[in-house]
ZAVEXSE-536518 format. One line per 4 residues: their letters; for each residue x, y, z of C-alpha. Coordinates in Angstrom, 2 decimals. Layout:
<pts>
a	X:Y:Z; ...
</pts>
This chain:
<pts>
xxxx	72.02:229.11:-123.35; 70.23:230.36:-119.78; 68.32:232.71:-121.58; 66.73:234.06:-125.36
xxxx	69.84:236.04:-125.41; 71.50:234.36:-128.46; 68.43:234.58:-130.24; 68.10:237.64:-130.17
xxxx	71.31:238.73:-130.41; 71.37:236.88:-133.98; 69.39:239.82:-135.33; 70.81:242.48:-133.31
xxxx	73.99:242.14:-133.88; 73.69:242.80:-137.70; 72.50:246.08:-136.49; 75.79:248.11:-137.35
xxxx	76.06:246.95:-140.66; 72.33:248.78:-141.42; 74.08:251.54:-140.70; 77.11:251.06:-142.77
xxxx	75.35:250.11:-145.75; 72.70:253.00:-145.87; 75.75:255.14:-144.86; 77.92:254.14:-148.54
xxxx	74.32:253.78:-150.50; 74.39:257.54:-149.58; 78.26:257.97:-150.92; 78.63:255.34:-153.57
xxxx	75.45:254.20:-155.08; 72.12:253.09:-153.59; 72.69:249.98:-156.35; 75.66:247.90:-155.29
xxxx	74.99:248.73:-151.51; 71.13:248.09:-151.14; 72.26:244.51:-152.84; 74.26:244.26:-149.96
xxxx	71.75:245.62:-147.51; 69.42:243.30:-148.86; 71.96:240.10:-147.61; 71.90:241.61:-144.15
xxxx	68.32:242.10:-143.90; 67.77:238.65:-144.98; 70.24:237.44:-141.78; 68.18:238.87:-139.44
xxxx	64.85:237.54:-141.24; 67.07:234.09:-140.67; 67.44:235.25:-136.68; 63.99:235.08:-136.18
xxxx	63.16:237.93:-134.06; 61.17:239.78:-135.86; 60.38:242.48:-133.66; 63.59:243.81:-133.15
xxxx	64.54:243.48:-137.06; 61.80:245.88:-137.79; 62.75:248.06:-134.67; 67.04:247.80:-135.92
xxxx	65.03:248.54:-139.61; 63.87:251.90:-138.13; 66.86:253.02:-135.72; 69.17:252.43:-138.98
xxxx	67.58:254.63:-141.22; 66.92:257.12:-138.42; 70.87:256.73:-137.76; 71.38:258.00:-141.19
xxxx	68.70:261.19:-141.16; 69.22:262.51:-138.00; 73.10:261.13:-137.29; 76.26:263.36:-136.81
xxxx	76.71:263.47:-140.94; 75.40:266.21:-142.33; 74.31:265.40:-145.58; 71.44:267.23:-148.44
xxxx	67.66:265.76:-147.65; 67.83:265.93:-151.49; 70.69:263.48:-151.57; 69.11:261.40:-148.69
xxxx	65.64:261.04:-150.92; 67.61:260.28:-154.27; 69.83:257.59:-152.78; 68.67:256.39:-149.51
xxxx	65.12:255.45:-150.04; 65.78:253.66:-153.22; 68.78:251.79:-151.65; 66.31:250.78:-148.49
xxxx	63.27:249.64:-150.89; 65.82:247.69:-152.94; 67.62:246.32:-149.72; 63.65:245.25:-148.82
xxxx	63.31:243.26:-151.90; 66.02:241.39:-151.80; 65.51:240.43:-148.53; 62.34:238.92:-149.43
xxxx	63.75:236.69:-152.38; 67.05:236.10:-150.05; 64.71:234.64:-147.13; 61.69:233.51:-148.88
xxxx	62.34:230.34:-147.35; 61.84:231.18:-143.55; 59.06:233.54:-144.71; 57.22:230.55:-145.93
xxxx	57.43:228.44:-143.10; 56.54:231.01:-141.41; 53.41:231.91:-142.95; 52.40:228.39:-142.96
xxxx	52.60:228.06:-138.92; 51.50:231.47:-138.03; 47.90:230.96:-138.59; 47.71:227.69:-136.52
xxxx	49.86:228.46:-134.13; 49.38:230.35:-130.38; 50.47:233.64:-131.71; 48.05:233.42:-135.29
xxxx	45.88:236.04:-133.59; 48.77:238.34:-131.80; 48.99:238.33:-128.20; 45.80:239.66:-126.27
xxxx	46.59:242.87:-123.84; 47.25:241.25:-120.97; 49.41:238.52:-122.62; 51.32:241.29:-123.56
xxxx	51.59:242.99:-119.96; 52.82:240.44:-118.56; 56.27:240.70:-120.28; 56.36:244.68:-119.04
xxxx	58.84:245.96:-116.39; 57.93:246.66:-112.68; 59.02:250.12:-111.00; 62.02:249.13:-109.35
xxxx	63.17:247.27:-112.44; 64.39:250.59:-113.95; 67.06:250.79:-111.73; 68.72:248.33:-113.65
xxxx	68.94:251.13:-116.20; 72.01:253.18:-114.20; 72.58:249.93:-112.03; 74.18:246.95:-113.63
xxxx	72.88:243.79:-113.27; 75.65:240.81:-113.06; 76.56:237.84:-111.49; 79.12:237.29:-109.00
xxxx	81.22:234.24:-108.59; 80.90:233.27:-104.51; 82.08:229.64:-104.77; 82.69:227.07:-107.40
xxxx	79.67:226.37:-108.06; 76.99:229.32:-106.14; 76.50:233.05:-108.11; 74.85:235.83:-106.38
xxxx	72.97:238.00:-108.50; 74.10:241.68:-108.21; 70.96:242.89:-110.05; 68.92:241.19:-106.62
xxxx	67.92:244.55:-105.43; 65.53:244.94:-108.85; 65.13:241.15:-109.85; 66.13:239.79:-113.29
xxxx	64.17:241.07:-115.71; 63.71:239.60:-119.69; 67.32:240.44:-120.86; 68.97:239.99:-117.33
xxxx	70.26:243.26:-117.84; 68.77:246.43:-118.87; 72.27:248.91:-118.22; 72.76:251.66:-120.19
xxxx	75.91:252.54:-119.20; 76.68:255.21:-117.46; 79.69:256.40:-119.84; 77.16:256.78:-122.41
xxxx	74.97:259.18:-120.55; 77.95:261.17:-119.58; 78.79:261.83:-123.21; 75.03:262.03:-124.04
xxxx	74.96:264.94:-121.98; 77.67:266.79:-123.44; 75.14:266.90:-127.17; 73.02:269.34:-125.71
xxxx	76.22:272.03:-125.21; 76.87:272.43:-128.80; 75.61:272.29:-132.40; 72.98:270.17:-133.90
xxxx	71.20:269.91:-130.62; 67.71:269.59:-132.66; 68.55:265.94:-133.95; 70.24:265.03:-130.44
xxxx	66.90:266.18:-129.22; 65.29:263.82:-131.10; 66.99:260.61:-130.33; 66.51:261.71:-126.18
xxxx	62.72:261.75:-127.43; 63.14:258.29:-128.79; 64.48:256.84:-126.08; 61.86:258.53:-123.25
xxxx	59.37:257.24:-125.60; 61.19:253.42:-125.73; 61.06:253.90:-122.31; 57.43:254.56:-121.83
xxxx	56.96:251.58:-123.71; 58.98:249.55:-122.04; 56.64:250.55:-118.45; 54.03:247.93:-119.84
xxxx	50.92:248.71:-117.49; 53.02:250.67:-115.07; 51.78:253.88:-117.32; 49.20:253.86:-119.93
xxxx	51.04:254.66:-122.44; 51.70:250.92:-124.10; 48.20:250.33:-123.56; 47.07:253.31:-126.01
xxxx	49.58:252.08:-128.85; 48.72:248.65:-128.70; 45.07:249.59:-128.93; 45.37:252.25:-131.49
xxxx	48.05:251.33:-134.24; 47.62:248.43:-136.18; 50.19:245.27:-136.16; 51.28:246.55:-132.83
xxxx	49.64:243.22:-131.16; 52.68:241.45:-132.67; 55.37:243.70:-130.78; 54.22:241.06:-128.06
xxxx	56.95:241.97:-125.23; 56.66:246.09:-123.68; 60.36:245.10:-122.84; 61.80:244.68:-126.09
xxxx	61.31:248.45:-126.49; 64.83:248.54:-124.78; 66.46:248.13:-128.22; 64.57:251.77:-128.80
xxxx	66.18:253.13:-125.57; 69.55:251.79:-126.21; 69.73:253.20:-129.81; 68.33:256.83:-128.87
xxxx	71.09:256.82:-125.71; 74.05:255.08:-128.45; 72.77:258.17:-130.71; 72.80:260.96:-128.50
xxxx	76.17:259.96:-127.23; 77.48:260.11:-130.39; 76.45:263.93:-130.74; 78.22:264.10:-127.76
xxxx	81.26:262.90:-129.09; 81.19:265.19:-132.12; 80.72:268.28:-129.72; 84.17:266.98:-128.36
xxxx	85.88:267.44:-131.53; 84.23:270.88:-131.90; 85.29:272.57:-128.57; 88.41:275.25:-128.68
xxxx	88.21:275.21:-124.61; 88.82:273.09:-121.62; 87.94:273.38:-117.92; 91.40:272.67:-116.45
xxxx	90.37:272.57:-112.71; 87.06:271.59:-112.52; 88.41:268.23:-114.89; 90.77:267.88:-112.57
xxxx	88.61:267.45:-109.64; 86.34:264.91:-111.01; 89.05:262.94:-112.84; 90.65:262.89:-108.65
xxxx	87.43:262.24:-106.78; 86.55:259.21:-109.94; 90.22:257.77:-109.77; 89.63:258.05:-105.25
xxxx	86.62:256.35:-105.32; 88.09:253.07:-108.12; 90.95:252.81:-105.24; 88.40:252.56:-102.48
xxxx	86.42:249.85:-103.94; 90.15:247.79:-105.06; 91.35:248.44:-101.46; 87.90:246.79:-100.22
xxxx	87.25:244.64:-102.50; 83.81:242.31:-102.10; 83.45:239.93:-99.45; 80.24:239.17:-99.54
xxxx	80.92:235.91:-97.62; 81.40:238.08:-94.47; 77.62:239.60:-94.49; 75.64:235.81:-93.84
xxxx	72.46:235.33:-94.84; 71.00:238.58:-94.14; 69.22:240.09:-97.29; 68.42:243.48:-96.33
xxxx	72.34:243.73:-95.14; 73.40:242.34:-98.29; 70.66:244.10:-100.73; 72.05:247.03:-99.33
xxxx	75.19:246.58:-99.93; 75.55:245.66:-103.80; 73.51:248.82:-104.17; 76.31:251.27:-102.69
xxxx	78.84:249.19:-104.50; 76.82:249.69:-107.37; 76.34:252.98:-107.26; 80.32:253.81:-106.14
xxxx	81.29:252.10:-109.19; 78.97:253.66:-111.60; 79.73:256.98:-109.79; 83.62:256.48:-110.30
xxxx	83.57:255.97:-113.98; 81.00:258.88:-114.32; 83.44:261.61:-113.20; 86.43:259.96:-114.45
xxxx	84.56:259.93:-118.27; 83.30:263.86:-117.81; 86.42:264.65:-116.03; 87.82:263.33:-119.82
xxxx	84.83:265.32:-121.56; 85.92:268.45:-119.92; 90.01:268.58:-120.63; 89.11:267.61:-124.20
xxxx	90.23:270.33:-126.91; 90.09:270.02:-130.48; 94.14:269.17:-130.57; 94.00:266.31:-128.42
xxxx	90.44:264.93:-128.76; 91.46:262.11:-130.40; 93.89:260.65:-127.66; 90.89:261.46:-125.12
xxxx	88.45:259.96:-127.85; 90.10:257.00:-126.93; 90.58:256.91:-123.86; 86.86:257.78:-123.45
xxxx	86.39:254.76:-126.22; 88.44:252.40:-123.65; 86.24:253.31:-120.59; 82.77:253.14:-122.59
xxxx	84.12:249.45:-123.04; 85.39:248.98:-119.43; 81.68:249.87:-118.59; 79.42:247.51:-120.61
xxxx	81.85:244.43:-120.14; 82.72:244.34:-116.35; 78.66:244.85:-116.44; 77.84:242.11:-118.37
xxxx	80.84:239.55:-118.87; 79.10:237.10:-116.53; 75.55:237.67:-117.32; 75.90:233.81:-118.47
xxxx	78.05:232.32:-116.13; 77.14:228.73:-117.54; 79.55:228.47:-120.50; 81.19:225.63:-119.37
xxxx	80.36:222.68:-121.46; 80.03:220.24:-118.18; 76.70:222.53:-117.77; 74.80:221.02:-120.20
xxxx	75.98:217.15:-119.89; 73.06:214.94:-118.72; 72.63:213.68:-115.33; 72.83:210.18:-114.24
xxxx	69.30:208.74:-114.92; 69.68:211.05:-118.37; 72.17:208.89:-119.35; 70.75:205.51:-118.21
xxxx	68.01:206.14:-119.99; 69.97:207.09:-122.93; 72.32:204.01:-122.67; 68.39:201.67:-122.54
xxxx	68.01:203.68:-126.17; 71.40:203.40:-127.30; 69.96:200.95:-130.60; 66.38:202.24:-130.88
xxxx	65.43:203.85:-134.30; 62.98:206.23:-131.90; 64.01:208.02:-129.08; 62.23:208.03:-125.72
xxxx	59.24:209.59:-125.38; 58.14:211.32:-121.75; 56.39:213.68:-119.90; 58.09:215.59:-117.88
xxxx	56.49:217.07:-114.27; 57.60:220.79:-113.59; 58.27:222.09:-110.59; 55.76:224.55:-108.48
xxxx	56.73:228.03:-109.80; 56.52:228.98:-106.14; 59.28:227.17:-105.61; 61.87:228.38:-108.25
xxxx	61.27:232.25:-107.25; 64.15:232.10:-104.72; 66.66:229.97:-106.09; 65.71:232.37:-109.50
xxxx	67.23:235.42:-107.23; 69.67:233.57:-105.02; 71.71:231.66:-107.73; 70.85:231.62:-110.88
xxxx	72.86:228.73:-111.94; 71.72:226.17:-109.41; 68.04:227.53:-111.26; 68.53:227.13:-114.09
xxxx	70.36:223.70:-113.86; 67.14:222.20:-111.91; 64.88:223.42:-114.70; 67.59:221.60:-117.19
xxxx	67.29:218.05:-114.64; 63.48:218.70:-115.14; 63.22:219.32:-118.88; 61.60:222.72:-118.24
xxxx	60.63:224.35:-121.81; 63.37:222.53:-124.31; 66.10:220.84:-122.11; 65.26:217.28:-123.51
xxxx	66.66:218.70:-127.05; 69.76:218.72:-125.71; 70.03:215.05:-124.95; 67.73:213.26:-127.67
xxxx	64.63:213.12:-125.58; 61.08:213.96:-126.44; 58.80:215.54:-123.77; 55.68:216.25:-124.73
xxxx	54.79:218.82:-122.28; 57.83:221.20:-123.55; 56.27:223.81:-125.55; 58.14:227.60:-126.26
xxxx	55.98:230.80:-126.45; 55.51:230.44:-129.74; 54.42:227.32:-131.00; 51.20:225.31:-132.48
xxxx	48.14:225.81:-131.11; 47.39:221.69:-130.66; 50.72:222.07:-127.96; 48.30:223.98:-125.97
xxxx	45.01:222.24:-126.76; 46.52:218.94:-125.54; 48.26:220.41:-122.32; 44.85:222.18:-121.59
xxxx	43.36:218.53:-122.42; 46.14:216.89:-119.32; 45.39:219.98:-117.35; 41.45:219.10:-117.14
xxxx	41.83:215.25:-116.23; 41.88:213.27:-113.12; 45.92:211.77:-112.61; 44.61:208.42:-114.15
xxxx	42.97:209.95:-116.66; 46.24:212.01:-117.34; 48.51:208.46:-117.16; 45.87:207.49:-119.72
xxxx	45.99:209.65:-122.40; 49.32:209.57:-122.09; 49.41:205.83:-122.91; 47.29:206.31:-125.78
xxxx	50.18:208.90:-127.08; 52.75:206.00:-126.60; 54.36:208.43:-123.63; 56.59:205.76:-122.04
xxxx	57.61:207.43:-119.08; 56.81:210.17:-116.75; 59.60:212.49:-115.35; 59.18:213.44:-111.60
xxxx	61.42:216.19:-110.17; 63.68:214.17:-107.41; 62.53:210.65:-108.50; 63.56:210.50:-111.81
xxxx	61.74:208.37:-114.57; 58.72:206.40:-113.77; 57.61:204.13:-117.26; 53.92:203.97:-117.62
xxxx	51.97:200.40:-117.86; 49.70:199.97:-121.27; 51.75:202.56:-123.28; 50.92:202.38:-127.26
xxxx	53.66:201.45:-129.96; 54.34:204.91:-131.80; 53.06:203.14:-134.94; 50.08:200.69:-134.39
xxxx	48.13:199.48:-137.29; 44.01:199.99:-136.82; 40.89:197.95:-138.58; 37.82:200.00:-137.19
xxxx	38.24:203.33:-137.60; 34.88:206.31:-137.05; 34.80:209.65:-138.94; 33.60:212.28:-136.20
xxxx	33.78:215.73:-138.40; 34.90:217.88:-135.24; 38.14:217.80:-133.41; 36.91:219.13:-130.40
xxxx	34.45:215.74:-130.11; 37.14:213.21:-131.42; 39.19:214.21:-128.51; 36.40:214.64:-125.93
xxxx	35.81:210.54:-127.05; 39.49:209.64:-127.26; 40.48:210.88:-123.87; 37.35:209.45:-121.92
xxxx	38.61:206.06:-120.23; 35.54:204.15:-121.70; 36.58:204.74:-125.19; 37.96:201.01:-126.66
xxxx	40.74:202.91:-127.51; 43.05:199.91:-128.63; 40.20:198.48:-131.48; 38.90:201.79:-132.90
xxxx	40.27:204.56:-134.32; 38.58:207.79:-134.60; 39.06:210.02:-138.23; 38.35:213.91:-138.11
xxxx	36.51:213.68:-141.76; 32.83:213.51:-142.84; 33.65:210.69:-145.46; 31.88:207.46:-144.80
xxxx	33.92:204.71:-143.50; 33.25:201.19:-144.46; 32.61:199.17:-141.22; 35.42:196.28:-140.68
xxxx	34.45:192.88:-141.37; 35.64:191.56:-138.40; 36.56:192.32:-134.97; 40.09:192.87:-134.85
xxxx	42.60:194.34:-132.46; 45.26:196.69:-133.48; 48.55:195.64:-133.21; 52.27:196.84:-133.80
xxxx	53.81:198.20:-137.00; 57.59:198.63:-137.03; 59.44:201.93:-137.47; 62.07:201.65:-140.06
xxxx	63.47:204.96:-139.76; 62.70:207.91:-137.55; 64.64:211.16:-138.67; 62.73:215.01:-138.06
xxxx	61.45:215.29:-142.04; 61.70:211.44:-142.27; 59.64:208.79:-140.98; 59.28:204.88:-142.37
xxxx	56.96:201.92:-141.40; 56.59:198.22:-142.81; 53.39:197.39:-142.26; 51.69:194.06:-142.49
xxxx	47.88:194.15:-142.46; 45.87:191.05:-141.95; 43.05:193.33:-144.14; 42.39:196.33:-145.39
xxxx	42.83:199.40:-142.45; 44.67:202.62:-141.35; 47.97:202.89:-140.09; 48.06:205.65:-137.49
xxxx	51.35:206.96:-136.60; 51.57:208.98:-132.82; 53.32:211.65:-134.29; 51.79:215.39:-134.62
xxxx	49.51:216.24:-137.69; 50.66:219.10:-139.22; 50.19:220.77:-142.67; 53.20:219.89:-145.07
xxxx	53.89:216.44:-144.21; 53.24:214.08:-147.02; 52.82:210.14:-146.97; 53.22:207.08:-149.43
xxxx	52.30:203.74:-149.51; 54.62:201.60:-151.37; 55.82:204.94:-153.02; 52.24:205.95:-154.26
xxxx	50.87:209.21:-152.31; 48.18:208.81:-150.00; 45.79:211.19:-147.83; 46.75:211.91:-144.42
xxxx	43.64:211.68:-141.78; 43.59:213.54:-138.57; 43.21:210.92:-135.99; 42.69:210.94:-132.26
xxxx	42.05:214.73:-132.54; 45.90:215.34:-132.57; 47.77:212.46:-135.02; 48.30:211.66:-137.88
xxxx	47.00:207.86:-140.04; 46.38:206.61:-143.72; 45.10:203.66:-145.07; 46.59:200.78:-146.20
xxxx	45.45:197.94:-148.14; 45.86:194.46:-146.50; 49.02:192.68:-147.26; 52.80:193.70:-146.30
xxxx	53.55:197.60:-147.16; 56.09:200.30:-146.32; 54.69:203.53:-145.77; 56.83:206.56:-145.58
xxxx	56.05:210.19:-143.87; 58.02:213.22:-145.16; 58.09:216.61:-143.94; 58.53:219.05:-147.38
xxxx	56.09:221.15:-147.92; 55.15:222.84:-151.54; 55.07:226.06:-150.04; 58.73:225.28:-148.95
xxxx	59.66:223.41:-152.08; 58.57:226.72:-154.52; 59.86:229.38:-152.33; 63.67:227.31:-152.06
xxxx	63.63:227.16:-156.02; 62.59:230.83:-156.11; 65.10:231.53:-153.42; 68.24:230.07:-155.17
xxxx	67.52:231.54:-158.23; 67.68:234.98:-156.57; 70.33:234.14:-155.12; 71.89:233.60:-158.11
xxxx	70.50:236.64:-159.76; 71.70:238.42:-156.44; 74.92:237.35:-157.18; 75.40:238.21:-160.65
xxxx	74.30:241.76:-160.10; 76.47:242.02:-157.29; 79.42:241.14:-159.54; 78.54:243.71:-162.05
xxxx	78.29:246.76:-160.04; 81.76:245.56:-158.39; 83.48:245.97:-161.65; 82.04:249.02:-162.26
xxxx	83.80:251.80:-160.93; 82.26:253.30:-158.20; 82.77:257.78:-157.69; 82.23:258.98:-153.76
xxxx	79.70:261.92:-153.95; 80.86:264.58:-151.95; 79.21:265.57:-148.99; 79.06:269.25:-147.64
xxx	81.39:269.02:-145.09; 83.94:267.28:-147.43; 83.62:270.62:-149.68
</pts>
């Protein structure tokens, strides 16, 4: 996709069924429906967005003590904290699995030590951002191929929209006009406070939490905070709903009126409709324009949705329930229907020298390896605002972040925002080098080619073999050193090897070159090489070291050795060998075998409180 969107809409979106599930733990059983809490909980785990899990964690039980039910805090303490806890547990034994390889890359990774403060700033909103709140931000179709943002008044900020909807806030205002005004009080608190949040260093208000509360270095992105503004808005709206049902009286004229001047306005703006063709180039002319579209639209459903609110009467609130129902959905998906106007498959086939290169690597057991050149941020910032698409499909033709996924390439310069910490060491490492110096390093990490932004691919002379087998190796006990050697352009880099260990080394007896090994298979957890060593030496392999990869040498384990500050080598004994690499850690291993028997014990006690039968506890308003 364009964006993190899916991502994070993989834990999001289980969001509801928090809800239900706390909801009917309160009216038939905190057993049976905290097992099922605990699946959904583990889904989101699985989603990998951790931040807004715990967020959804706390809007869902909040949804259940201060939501339109009215229910006993007696009956809430009895049933709902039990079925939570429970729901917790199981969530932990459901996704042990993900936790685990989790806890084994935190610690090395860029994020083992949270994000600093102004890491985290950088990911706030600016001032005229929050316009995007009442204003929708979409894209609109000019051409075949060209979108105009219609957010380009406030820029495209994290989520590409931030819209509330404005048919929300017209029923949020209605809770305030009736009963239980106290709890719709609280979720307007919520959401000022998301808000404040979400300001980043605008206001100091993020800057206080982060420093004061503990763990709050993790909640990396002041943006994210929208998930707090959209639930307290979603919450208060629904108070404002139940007023509806609650009212004996309507306001005949005055609905009238606004249900007219709404219904005048929608006309206007399908008699004109946008032709933003006719305005040129101009951008104040046409900044100025989506903005009084913007706000006649938003205005128009506003008045038609409290003209609704105000003819509503307790004997027809249910037909104008709906209708209020059909316009809250009007709102949100004209809004955001094109928000990712690149679903079409064609948008994510490879270019022509993509699939040259591809067809050159049709029967290699590796795939190519490059490095891809960016392009100067300065000169995406337009084309960012201007059309999105044509943006994002030159950072696809230039690999930015993880483009070469798609099509079976390896960069080595692509690198998310969260990620190892020896992805950054070694792009800091290119970063401080002279361009041969850079070419050379890149050799030495069998980098065939270089990707250059209009030129295409450029192959690199004296590239390494991915597998090479070594006679002379050094221990050097620092990584910081091996790689300060390994990268200067005087280091005999093709004869010696250099170990990150303090073990002595027995010298070579000769002075031998390294030379080729041959990759048998190359798969992600998988990697095999025959090996045929004139004498005893180390096979180094110009793949990553990381913790959890295991090796074997003719099927006997064998140590893995930091080499070259970032790979990974073993020794071998002279002869012909085949020496296999394979990515499954123990951590992994133990939590999978603790996982699926949970998941069977999950299962079982699932079964059993289905064929019990269950009794609904009655509620107060149900007596």
């Amino acid at each position: 996709s364009l964006t993190v969107l899916p991502v994070l809409l993989s834990t999001v979106a289980w969001f509801p069924l928090l809800v239900i599930c706390l909801d009917l733990a309160l009216e038939r059983g905190w057993f049976k429906w905290g097992l099922v809490l605990g699946l959904v909980l583990s889904l989101q785990v699985y989603g990998g967005e951790m931040e807004l899990a715990v967020m959804s964690w706390g809007l869902a039980v909040g949804a259940v003590l201060f939501g339109p039910k009215v229910r006993p805090w007696k009956s809430m303490l009895v049933r709902g904290v039990p079925a939570f806890i429970w729901g917790l547990v199981w969530a932990a034994v459901l996704s042990l699995p993900q936790i685990a390889l989790t806890l084994e890359m935190l610690p090395i990774s860029n994020r083992g030590q949270g994000l600093t403060f102004a890491q985290s700033l950088e990911w706030g909103i600016s001032g005229s951002t929050f316009r995007s709140l009442l204003l929708p931000n979409y894209l609109l179709p000019l051409t075949a191929g060209n979108y105009w943002g219609m957010g380009f008044f406030s820029g495209f900020p994290y989520f590409l929209s931030l819209y509330l909807g404005i048919t929300l806030l017209g029923l949020a205002v209605c809770a305030f006009a009736g009963p239980g005004r106290g709890k719709a009080w609280f979720w307007l608190v919520l959401a000022g406070f998301g808000l404040l949040m979400m300001a980043g260093n605008l206001l100091p208000v993020y800057g206080f939490f982060f420093s004061h509360i503990p763990g709050l270095k993790f909640f990396r992105i002041p943006i994210k905070f929208l998930f707090i503004v959209n639930g307290g808005v979603v919450m208060v709206a629904l108070w404002g709903g139940k007023m509806l049902y609650g009212r004996q009286r309507s306001f005949g004229l005055g609905a009238i009126s606004l249900l007219a001047a709404g219904t005048a306005v929608a006309l206007l703006l399908a008699a004109f409709p946008l032709k933003i063709s006719e305005l040129g180039n101009s951008h104040s002319d046409i900044t100025n324009y989506l903005m009084l579209r913007s706000v006649l639209r938003i205005s128009s459903l506003f008045m038609i949705v409290l003209g609704l609110i105000l003819l509503a009467r307790t004997d027809r609130a249910k037909i104008l329930g709906l209708l209020i129902a059909l316009l809250v959905f009007a709102d949100l998906f004209f809004a955001h229907r094109l928000l990712n106007p690149a679903t079409d498959a064609d948008f994510y086939q490879p270019n022509s020298r993509v699939r040259e290169l591809q067809a050159a690597y049709a029967k290699s057991i590796t795939p190519p390896r490059i490095f891809a050149m960016f392009p100067r941020r300065e000169d995406m910032v337009m084309s960012r605002q201007m059309d999105p698409v044509s943006f994002y499909g030159r950072l696809r033709d230039s690999f930015r972040v993880n483009w070469s996924i798609y099509f079976g390439i390896v960069n080595v310069h692509a690198a998310s925002s969260f990620c190892p910490q020896e992805v950054e060491k070694y792009r800091r490492l290119l970063e401080g080098l002279r361009d041969f110096a850079v070419d050379l390093v890149l050799s030495r990490s069998a980098v065939e080619y270089l990707h250059i932004p209009g030129r295409g691919f450029v192959e690199l002379s004296g590239k390494f073999s991915q597998a090479m087998i070594f006679y002379q190796a050094e221990p050097v006990p620092d990584q910081d050193q091996v790689v300060r050697i390994w990268s200067d352009p005087n280091f005999p880099a093709r004869s010696v090897l250099l170990l990150e260990t303090e073990e002595p080394i027995a010298p070579a007896r000769g002075l031998l070159m390294s030379e080729p090994a041959r990759i048998v298979e190359y798969k992600n957890e998988l990697v095999r090489v025959e090996v045929e060593a004139r004498e005893a030496g180390w096979l180094l392999l110009l793949d990553s070291y990381y913790p959890g990869w295991r090796a074997e040498v003719d099927g006997s384990p064998a140590e893995i050795y930091r080499a070259n500050g970032f790979f990974r080598a073993v020794r071998v004994p002279a002869g012909k060998h085949l020496v296999s690499f394979s990515y499954f850690p123990r951590l992994f291993r133990n939590a999978l075998v603790i996982c699926f028997a949970g998941f069977l014990l999950w299962g079982l006690l699932l079964a059993v409180s289905l064929l019990r039968p269950s009794r609904k506890i009655a509620s107060p308003q149900s007596q």
